[in-house]
C-alpha positions in Angstrom: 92.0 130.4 107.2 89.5 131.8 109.1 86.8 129.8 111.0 83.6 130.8 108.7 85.8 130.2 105.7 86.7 126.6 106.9 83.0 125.6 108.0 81.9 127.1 104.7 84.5 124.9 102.3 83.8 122.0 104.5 79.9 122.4 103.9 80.4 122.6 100.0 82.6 120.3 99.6 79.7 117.5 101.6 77.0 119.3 99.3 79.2 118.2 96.5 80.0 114.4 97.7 76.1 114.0 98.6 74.8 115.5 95.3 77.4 112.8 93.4 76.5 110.4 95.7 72.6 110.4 95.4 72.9 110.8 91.5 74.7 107.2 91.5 71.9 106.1 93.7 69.8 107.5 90.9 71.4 105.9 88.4 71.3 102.2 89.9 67.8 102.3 90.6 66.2 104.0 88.0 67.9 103.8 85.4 69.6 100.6 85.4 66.7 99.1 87.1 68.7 97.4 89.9 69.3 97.1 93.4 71.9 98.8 95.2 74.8 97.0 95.6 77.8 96.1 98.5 80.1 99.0 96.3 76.8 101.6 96.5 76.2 101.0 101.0 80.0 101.3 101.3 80.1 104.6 99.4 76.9 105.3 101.8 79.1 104.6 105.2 81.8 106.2 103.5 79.7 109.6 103.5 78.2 108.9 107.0 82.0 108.4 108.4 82.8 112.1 106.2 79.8 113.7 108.0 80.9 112.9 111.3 84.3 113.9 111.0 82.9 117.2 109.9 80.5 117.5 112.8 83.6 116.5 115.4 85.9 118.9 113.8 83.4 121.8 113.4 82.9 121.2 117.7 86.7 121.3 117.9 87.3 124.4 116.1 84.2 126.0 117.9 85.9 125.2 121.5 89.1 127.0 119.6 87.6 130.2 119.2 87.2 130.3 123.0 89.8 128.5 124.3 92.8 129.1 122.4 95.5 126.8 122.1 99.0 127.7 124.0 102.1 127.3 122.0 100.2 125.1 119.2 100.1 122.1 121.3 98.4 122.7 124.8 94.6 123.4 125.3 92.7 124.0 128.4 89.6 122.4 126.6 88.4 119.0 127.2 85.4 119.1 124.3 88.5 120.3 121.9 90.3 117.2 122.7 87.7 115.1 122.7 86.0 116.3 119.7 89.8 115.6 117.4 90.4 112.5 119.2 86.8 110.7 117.9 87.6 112.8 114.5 90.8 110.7 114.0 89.0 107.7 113.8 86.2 109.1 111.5 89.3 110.1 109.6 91.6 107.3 109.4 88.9 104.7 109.1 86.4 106.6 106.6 89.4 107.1 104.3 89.0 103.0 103.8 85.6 102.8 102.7 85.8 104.3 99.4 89.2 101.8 98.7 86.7 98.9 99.8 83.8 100.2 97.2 86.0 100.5 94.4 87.3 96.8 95.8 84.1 95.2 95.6 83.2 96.6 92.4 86.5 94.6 91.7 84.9 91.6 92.8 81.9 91.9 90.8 83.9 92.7 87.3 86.4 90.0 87.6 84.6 86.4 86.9 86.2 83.3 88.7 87.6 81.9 85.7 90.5 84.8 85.9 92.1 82.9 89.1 95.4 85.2 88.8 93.2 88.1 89.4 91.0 87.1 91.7 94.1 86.2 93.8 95.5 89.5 93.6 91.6 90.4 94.6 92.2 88.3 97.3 95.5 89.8 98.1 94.2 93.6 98.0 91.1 92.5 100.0 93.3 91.4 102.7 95.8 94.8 103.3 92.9 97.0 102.6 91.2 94.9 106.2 94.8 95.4 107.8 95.3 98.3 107.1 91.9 99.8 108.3 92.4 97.4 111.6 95.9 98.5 112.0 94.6 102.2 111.5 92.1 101.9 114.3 94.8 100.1 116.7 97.5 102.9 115.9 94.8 105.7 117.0 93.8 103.6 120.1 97.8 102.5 121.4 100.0 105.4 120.2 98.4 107.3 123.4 98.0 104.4 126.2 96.5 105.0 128.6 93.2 106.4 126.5 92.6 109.5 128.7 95.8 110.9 128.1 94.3 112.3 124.9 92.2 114.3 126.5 93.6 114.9 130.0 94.5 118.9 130.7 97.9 117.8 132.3 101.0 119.5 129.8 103.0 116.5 129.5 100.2 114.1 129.0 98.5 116.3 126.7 101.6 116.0 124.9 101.2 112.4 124.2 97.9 112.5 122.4 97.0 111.9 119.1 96.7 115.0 117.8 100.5 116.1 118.9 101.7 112.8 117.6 103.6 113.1 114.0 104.6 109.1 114.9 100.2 108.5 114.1 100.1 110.8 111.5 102.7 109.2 109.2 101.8 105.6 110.0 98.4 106.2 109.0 99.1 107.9 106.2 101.6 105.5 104.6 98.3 102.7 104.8 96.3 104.7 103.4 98.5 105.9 100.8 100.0 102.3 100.0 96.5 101.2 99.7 95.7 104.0 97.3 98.2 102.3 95.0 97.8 99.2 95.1 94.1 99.6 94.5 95.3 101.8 91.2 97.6 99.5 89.9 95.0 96.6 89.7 93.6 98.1 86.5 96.5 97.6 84.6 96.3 93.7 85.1 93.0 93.8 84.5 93.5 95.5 80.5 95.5 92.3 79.4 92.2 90.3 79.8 90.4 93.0 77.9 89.0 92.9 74.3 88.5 96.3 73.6 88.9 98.8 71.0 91.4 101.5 71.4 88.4 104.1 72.1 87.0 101.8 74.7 90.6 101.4 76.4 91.4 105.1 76.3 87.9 105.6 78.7 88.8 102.7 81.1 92.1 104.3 81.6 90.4 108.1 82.0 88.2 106.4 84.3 90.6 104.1 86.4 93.1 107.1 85.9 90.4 108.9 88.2 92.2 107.4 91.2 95.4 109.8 91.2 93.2 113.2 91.7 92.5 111.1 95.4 96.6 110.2 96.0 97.7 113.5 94.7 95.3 115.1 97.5 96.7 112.7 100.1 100.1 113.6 99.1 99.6 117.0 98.7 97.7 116.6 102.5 101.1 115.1 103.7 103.6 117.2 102.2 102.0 120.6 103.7 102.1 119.0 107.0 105.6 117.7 106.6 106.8 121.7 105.0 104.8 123.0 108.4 106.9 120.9 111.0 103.0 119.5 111.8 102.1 122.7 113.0 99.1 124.0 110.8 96.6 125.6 111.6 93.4 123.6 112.5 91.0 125.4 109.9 93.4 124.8 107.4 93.8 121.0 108.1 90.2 120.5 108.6 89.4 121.6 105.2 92.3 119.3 103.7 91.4 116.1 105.8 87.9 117.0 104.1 88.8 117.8 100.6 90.5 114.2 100.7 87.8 112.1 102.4 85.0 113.8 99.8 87.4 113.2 96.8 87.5 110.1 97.7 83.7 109.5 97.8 83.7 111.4 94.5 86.0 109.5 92.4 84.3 106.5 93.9 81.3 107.1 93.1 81.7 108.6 89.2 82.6 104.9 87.6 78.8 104.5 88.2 77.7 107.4 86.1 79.0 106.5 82.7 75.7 105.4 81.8 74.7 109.0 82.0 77.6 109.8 79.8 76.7 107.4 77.3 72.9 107.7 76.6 73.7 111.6 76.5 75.8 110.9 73.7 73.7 108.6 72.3 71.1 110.8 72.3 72.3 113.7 70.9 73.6 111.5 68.3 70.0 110.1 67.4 69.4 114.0 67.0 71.5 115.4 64.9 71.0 112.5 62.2 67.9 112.3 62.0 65.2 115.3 61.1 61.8 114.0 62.6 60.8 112.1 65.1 60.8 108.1 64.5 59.2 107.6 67.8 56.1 105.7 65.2 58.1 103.6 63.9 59.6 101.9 66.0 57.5 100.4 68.8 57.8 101.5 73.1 60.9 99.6 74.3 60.2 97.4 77.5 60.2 99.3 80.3 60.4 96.4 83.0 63.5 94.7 83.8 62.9 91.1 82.8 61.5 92.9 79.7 64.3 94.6 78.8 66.9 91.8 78.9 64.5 89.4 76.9 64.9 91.8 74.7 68.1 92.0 74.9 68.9 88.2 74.2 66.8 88.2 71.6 69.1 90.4 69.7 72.1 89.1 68.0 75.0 89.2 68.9 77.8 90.8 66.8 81.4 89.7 67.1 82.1 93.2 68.2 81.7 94.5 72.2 79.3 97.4 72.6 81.5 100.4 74.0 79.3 100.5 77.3 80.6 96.9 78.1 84.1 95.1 78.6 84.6 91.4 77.4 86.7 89.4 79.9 88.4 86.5 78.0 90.5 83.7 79.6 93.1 81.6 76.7 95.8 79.5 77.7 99.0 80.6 76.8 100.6 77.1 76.1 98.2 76.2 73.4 98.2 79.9 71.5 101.8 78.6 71.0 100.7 75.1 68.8 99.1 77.5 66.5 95.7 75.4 67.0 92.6 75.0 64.3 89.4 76.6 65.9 87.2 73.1 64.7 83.7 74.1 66.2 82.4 76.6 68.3 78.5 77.4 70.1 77.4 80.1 72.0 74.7 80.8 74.3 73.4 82.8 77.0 71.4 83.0 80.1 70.9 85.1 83.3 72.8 84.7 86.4 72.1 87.1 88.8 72.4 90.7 87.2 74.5 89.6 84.5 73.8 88.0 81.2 76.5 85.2 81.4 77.3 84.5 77.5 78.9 81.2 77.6 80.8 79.7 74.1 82.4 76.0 74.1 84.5 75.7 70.8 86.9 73.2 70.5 90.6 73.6 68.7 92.3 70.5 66.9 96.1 69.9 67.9 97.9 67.8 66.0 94.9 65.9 65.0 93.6 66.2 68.2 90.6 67.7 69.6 90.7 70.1 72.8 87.7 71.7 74.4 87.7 74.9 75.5 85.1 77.1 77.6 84.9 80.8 77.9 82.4 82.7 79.8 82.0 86.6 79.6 79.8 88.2 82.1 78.1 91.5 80.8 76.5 93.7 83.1 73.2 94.5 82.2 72.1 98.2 81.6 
């Protein structure tokens, strides 16, 4: 690949991630009406990391065109090495930053009540920090001392970063591992679901988004492996940034369903009906707190609207006594940016009464 060719993919390919990005910054503040979030700033540092990997690769392949490298693994340029050696960290640290959005949206979703889940949360919280830390100390140690990564000697220059297959793998087995573990959460998460089968068919498309990212990485790490590590630097820069931008991407697109579903909905509204019923029905609210008074004061069906997922919580030893549901109440208030719809009912065992508590946290759109 040529060096125009390479700048040019990279430059789409951060058109692309910024236009997703700033349409889910649209969509959080305008038309949800809410503040940005942990998930939204991390996808934000995520890009910022993407950028200047870019910017340190497009220096390095610069210093390339006039100092060419000998053999595949010498250079007589010191902003070359330079320039990969602070890309590496960009790299292998940005990757990170989407897996820790998608993590705290995690956090958000999952109420405290599900204590199973939150422990795995707690679990996946913890490798994802590891594994980010132990990225960063791999990069720094693999070439001690420091300057060897950029010194002009041959058998130093050897030792650095960018000759070492020993980095490449390690990183790319934590970020990898994390990749799955962070996909198979889902699927624990759908057993505490009420949904109807269209509703679980969309979760799994969108949690399902999360292989396009590891069949990049291992598409990433399977040319490398077929090219004994010896591809050409265009061609790798434009694969280390295909993967960091899909990343940000499939990140970022959970956050867009709204978009998905009032488009829908709209053209729905549309096609059944043949004039306008704008005056008969009065404005909706247009301010937030208007907007979910409104929405409390409508009632609630036993069924879950397909823009939201019901997290329920029942014990598993009393579903076996086949218990009498005796009485039940509902009610709702606001707790943060959810509407918290709380029910107490209590279920008669063998003449005896049990309470029982269940809380479902809807977000509010």
């Amino acid at each position: 690949m040529k060096f125009s060719t390479a700048i040019i993919a990279q430059v789409v390919l951060l058109t692309l991630t910024l236009s997703i990005t700033l349409l889910r910054c649209f969509v959080r503040l305008r038309l949800e009406a809410r503040a940005l979030t942990l998930s939204d700033y991390l996808v934000w540092a995520g890009y910022v990391f993407t950028l200047a990997f870019v910017i340190c690769q497009g220096i390095a392949l610069n210093a390339a065109r006039t100092h060419p490298l000998v053999d595949a693994t010498y250079t007589d340029s010191v902003v070359y090495l330079k320039a990969v050696y602070a890309s590496c960290f960009f790299f292998d640290f940005g990757l990170f930053l989407p897996k820790a959005s998608i993590t705290a949206f995690y956090w958000w979703l999952i109420p405290n009540v599900f204590r199973n889940m939150r422990l795995l949360l707690w679990v996946t919280t913890t490798y994802l920090v590891l594994a980010a830390v132990g990225a960063v100390f791999v990069d720094i140690f693999i070439c001690y001392p420091v300057e060897y990564n950029w010194s002009l000697d041959y058998e130093k220059q050897g030792q650095s970063i960018w000759n070492s297959w020993t980095d490449f793998w390690i990183n790319w087995t934590l970020n990898f591992s994390a990749d799955v573990l962070l996909f198979l959460i889902p699927f624990f998460i759908m057993k505490s679901l009420q949904l109807r089968q269209r509703q679980k068919f969309g979760l799994i498309g969108v949690f399902s988004l999360g292989l396009i990212t590891m069949a990049i990485s291992f598409g990433r790490f399977m040319i490398y492996s077929v090219s004994n590590y010896d591809l050409g630097d265009n061609d790798g820069a434009v694969l280390c940034t295909a993967e960091m931008c899909t990343s940000l991407i499939v990140a970022s697109l959970p956050g867009l369903k709204v978009l998905i579903t009032r488009t829908v909905a709209n053209h729905h509204s549309r096609s059944t009906s043949g004039y306008n019923k704008s005056s008969e029905n009065p404005s909706q609210p247009t301010s937030r707190i208007a907007k979910m008074s409104a929405r409390l004061a409508r009632p609630r069906t036993t069924s879950v609207d397909d823009s939201e997922f019901e997290l329920v919580t029942v014990n598993p030893t009393d579903k076996q006594n086949n218990g009498k549901l005796v009485t039940s109440a509902r009610s709702m208030d606001f707790e943060g940016d959810q509407i918290v719809v709380k029910q107490d009912f209590t279920v008669e065992l063998g003449g005896n009464g049990k309470n029982y508590n269940n809380t479902t946290s809807l977000p509010f759109v």
